[in-house]
C-alpha positions as CSV (number, residue, x, y, z in Angstrom):
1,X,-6.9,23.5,17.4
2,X,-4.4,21.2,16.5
3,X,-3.7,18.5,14.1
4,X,-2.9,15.1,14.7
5,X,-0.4,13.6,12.2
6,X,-0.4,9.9,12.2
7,X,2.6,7.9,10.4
8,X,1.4,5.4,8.8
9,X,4.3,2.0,8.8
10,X,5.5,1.7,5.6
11,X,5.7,-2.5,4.6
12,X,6.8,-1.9,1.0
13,X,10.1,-3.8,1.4
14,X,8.6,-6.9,2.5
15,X,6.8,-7.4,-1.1
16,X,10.7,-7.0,-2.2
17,X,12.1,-9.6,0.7
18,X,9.6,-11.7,-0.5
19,X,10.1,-11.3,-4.1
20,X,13.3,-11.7,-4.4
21,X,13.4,-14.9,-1.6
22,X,11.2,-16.7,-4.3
23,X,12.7,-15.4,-7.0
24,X,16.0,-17.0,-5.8
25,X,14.5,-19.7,-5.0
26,X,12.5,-20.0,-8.3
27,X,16.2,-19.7,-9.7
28,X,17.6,-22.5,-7.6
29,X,15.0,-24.8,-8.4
30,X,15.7,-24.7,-12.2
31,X,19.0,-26.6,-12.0
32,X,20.1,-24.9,-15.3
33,X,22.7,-23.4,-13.6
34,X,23.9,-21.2,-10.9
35,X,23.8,-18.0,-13.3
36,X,19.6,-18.6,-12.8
37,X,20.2,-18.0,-9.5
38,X,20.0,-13.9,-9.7
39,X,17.9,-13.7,-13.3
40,X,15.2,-15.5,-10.2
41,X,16.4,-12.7,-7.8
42,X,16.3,-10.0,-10.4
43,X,12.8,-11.2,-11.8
44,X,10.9,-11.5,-8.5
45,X,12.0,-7.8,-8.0
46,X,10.4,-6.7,-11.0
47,X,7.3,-9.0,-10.2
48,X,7.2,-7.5,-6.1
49,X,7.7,-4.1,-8.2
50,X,4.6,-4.7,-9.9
51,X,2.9,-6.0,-7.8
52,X,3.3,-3.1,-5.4
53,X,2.9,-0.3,-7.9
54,X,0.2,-1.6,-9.7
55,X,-2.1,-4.1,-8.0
56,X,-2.0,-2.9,-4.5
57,X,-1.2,1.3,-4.7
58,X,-4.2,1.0,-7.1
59,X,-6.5,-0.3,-4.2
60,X,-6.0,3.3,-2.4
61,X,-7.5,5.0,-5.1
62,X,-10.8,3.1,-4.8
């Protein structure tokens, strides 16, 4: 009898496109200054980061 292993697709990186896109963004929209530009990139990392570790890999567990 065999076993069937199924990969499942792994979307992580798309919370990271996503939060760094807006956090760029974010930064762009401040008009501070262009060194806002990556602190927004570097911040919507963290923020896709926590997103992912915390609010959705907790949903598995459930």
């Amino acid at each position: 009898m065999k076993h069937q292993h199924t990969e499942e697709k792994n979307y992580d990186y798309l919370y990271y496109v996503i939060g760094l896109f807006f956090g760029l963004l974010t930064g762009a929209v401040l008009e501070k200054g262009f060194i806002y530009i990556p602190i927004g990139g570097v911040v919507g990392l963290l923020t896709a980061a926590f997103f992912l570790k915390v609010l959705v890999k907790g949903r598995e567990d459930k």
